[in-house]
DRENVEXGU-735590 format. One record per residue (C-alpha): residue number from 1; chain; x, y, z. Coordinates in steps of 0.1 Angstrom, whole numbers. Each point is the difference from the previous one (the first is absolute). Example, Ala and Ser with C-alpha at 12.3 -4.5 7.8 and 13.67 -1.06 7.14 Angstrom:
1  A  123  -45  78 $
2  A  14  34  -7 $
This chain:
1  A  1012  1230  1212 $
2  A  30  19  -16 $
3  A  -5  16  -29 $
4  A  36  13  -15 $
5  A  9  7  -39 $
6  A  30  -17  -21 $
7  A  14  14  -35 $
8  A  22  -12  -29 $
9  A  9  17  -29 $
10  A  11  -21  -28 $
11  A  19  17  -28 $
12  A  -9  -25  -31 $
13  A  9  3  -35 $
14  A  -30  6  -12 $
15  A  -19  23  29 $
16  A  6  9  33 $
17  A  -22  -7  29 $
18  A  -6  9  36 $
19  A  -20  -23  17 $
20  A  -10  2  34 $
21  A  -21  -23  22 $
22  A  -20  2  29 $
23  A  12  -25  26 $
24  A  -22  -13  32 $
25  A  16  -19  28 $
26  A  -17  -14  31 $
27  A  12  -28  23 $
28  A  -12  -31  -24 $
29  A  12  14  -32 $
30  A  9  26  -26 $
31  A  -16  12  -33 $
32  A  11  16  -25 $
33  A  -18  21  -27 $
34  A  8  20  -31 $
35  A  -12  38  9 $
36  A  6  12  -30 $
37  A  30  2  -32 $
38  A  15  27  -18 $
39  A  13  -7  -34 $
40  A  21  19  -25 $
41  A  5  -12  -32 $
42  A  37  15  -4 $
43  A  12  -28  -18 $
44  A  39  3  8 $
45  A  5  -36  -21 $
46  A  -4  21  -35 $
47  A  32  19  10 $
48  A  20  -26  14 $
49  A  -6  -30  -20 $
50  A  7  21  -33 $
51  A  28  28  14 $
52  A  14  -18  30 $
53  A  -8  34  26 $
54  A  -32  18  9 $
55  A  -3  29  -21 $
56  A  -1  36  16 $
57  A  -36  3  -4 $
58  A  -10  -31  17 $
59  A  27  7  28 $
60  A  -20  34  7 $
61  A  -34  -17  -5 $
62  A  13  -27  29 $
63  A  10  25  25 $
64  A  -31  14  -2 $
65  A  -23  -35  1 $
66  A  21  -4  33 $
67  A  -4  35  17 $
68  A  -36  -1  -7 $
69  A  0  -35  13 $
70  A  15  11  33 $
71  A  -22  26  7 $
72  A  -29  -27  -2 $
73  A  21  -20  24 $
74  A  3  26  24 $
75  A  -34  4  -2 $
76  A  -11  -36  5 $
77  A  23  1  32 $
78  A  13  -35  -12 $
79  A  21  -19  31 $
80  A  26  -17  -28 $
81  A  3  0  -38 $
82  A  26  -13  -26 $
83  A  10  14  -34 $
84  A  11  -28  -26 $
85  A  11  -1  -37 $
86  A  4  -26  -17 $
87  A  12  -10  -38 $
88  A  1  42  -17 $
89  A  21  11  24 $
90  A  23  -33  4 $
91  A  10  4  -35 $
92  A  1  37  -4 $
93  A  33  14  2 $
94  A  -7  32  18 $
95  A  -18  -17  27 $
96  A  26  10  26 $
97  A  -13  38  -3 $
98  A  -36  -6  -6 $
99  A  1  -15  32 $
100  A  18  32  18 $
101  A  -20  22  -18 $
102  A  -29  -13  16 $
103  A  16  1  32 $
104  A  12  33  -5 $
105  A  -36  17  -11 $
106  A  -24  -26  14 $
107  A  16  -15  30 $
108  A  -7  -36  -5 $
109  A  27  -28  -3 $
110  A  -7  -18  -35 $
111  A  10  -42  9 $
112  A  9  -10  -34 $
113  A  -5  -38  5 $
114  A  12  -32  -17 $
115  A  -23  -23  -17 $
116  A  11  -27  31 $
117  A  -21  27  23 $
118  A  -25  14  -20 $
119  A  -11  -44  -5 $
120  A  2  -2  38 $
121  A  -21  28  9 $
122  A  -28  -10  -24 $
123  A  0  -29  12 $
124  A  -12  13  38 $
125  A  -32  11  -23 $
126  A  -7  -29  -10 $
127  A  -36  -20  17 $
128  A  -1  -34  12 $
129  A  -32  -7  -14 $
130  A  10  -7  -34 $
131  A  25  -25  10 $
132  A  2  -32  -7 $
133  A  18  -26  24 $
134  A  23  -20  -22 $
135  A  4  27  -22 $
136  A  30  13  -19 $
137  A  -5  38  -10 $
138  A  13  23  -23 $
139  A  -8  33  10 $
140  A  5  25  -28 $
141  A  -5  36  0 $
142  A  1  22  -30 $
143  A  11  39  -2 $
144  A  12  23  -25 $
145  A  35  -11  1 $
146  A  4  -36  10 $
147  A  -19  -25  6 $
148  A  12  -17  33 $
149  A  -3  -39  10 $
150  A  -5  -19  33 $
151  A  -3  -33  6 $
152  A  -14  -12  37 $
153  A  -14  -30  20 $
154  A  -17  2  28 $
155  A  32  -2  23 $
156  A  22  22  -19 $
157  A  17  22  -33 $
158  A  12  -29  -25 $
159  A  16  32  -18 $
160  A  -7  25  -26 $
161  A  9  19  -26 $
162  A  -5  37  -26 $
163  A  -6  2  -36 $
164  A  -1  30  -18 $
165  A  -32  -1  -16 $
166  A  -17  27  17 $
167  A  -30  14  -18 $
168  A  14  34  -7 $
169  A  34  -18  -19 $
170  A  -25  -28  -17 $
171  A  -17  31  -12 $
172  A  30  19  -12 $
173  A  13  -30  -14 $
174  A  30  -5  17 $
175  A  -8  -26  16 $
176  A  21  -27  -16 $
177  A  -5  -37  -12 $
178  A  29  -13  20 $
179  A  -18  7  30 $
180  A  -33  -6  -10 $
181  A  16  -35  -8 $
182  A  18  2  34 $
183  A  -29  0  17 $
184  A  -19  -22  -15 $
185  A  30  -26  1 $
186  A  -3  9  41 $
187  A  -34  -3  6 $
188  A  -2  -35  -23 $
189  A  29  -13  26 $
190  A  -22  8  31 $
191  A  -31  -20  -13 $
192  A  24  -31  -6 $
193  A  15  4  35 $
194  A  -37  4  18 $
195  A  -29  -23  -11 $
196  A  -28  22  16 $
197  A  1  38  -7 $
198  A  -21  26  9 $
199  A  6  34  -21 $
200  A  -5  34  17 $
201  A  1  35  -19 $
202  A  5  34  16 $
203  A  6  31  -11 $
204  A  -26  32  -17 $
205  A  -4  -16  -34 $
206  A  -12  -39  11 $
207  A  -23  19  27 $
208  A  -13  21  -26 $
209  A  -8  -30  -23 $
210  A  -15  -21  32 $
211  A  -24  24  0 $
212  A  -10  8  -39 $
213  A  -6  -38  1 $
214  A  -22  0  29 $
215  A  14  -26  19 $
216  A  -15  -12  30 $
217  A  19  14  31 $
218  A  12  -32  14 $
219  A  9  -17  -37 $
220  A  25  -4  -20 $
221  A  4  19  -35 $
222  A  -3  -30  -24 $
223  A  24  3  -35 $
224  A  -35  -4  -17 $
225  A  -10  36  13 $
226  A  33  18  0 $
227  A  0  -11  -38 $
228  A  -38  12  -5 $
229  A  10  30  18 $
230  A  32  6  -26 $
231  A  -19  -3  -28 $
232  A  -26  23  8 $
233  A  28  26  12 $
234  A  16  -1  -36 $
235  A  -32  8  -14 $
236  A  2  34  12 $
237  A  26  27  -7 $
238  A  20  14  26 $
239  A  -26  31  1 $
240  A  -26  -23  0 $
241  A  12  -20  29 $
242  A  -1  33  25 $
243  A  -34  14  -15 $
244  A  -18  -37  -3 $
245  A  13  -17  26 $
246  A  15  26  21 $
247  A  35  -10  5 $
248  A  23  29  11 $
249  A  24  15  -25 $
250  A  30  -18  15 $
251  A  -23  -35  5 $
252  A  -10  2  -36 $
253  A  30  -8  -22 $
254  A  16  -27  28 $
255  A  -28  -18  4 $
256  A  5  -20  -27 $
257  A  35  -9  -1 $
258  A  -11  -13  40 $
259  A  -26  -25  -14 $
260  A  22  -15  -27 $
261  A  27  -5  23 $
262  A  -21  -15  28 $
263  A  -14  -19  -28 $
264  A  32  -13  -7 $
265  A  11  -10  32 $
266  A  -35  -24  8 $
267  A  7  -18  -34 $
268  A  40  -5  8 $
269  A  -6  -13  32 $
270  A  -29  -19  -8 $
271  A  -22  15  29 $
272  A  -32  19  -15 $
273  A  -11  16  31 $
274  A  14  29  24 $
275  A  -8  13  27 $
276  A  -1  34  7 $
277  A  -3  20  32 $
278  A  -2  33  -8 $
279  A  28  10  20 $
280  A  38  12  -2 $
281  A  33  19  12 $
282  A  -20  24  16 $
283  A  -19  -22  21 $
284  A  32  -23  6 $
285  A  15  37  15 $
286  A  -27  9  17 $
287  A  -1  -36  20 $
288  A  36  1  6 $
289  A  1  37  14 $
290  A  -29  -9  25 $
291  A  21  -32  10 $
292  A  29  20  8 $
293  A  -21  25  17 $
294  A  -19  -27  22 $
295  A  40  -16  9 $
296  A  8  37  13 $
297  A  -32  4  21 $
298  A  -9  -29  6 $
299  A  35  -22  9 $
300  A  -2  -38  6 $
301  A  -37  0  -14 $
302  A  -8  -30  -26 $
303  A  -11  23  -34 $
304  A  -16  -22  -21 $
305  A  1  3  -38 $
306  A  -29  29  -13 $
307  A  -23  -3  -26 $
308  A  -12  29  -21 $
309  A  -31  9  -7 $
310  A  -9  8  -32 $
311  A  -27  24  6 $
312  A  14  27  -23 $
313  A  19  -3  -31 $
314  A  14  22  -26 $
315  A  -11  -23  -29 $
316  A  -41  3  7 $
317  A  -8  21  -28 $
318  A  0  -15  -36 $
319  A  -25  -26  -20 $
320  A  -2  -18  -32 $
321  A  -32  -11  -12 $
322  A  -4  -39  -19 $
């Protein structure tokens, strides 16, 4: 058996995470298994989404997040790793220099990636065993800046889309009714198109509630729950939400916003269920690094399509009592 080790660092809008996973070949099959994640809760989205540019602060605290995170990759002695941003550093304006800066003083290439990519790579993450044949489904995943739309069968992309209703612009209130209405208007046209729909929900904030519902593993999270769940969350205070139910600082205030617009999205569409994986970006990176890798050392080899492991997750901590 071969044991090697395959990164990604994935610049959010929210935090910013370096994930690496543990990844065992032998001659019937591979595996894949989360190691371990870093996350820093830098939260470039506040800048951009209100200035249009990551402020001078946040630039130095970034070149930093990234030195320190290629010391721990030198240290892992990972064979391949990818750095991606997604919808901060899209919009901000000085993104051109953020990105040499951190070539400059770190040494790593920042991909800035479209929406198009960052569906298709978390889309490799996803796990057959919560398909359905026959199904239609809209996979959704929310971040801080956008929340970003695709819609698959089981033979292909149908096609997608982004909204900007990101948690961190829902919270600052710029998030605006004309897309909130755009959205809707988009997601109501899918369900007319496609008669049986299966919802799926990715990103920190819907794993997060998953969990503070204690939803079975292999089960959906049922509107009933994530309603429950919403309630209970307003109940609290934002200080209250940390120190009772032990949400991180930068969980605590977002949270909210998440569940009334996943809320919203199983009552437009009519589907009161969704499935959620527990996985994302990173994990869509790290399977698409190791398939490049395998195509270079192993050439004219049949790769099949990995599944992750969810062994270890950044979201374990946190509980809410009835």
């Amino acid at each position: 058996m071969n044991l090697l080790k395959i990164g990604a660092i994935d610049i959010g809008s929210n935090g910013i995470r370096l994930y690496i996973a543990n990844v065992l070949e032998d001659e019937t099959e591979t595996k894949v298994y989360k190691s371990h994640i870093h996350r820093i809760p830098l939260r470039l989205g506040e800048d951009v989404f209100t200035s249009g540019r990551v402020s001078e602060l946040k630039r130095i605290n970034l070149i930093k997040i990234m030195q320190a995170f290629k010391l721990l990759m030198e240290v892992e002695q990972l064979k391949r790793f990818r750095v991606c941003a997604t919808s901060a550093l899209r919009d901000a304006s000085n993104a051109a220099e953020i990105v040499a800066d951190v070539k400059k003083f770190a040494g790593l290439d920042i991909d800035i990636i479209s929406y198009e990519e960052e569906s298709s790579l978390m889309l490799l993450s996803r796990k057959s065993d919560y398909l359905r044949k026959g199904c239609t489904y809209i996979y959704m995943d929310l971040g801080g800046g956008s929340l970003d739309i695709t819609v698959f069968d089981e033979h292909r992309t149908i096609t997608s889309d982004s909204f900007k209703l990101g948690t961190i612009r829902i919270l600052k209130d710029i998030a605006t009714p004309e897309e909130m209405q755009r959205c809707k208007n988009w997601l109501t046209d899918m369900t007319k198109r496609y008669s049986k729909i299966q919802l799926i929900g990715t990103g920190g904030n819907i794993n997060k509630i998953f969990k503070l519902t204690n939803t079975n593993t292999n089960e959906p999270l049922t509107l009933k729950k994530l309603q429950k769940l919403k309630k209970q969350l307003e109940s609290y205070n934002y200080n209250d939400r940390m120190r009772f139910i032990e949400l991180n600082p930068d969980r605590a205030d977002v949270i909210i916003p998440a569940a009334e617009l996943f809320a919203s999205i199983m009552e437009w569409t009519g589907e009161h269920e969704v499935t959620v994986p527990i996985a994302g970006l990173s994990d869509g990176i790290v399977v698409d690094q190791y398939m490049k890798y395998a195509a270079d050392v192993h050439p004219g080899k049949n790769i099949t399509l990995l599944e992750i492991n969810q062994n270890v997750s950044e979201y374990e901590n946190g509980k809410l009592q009835d």
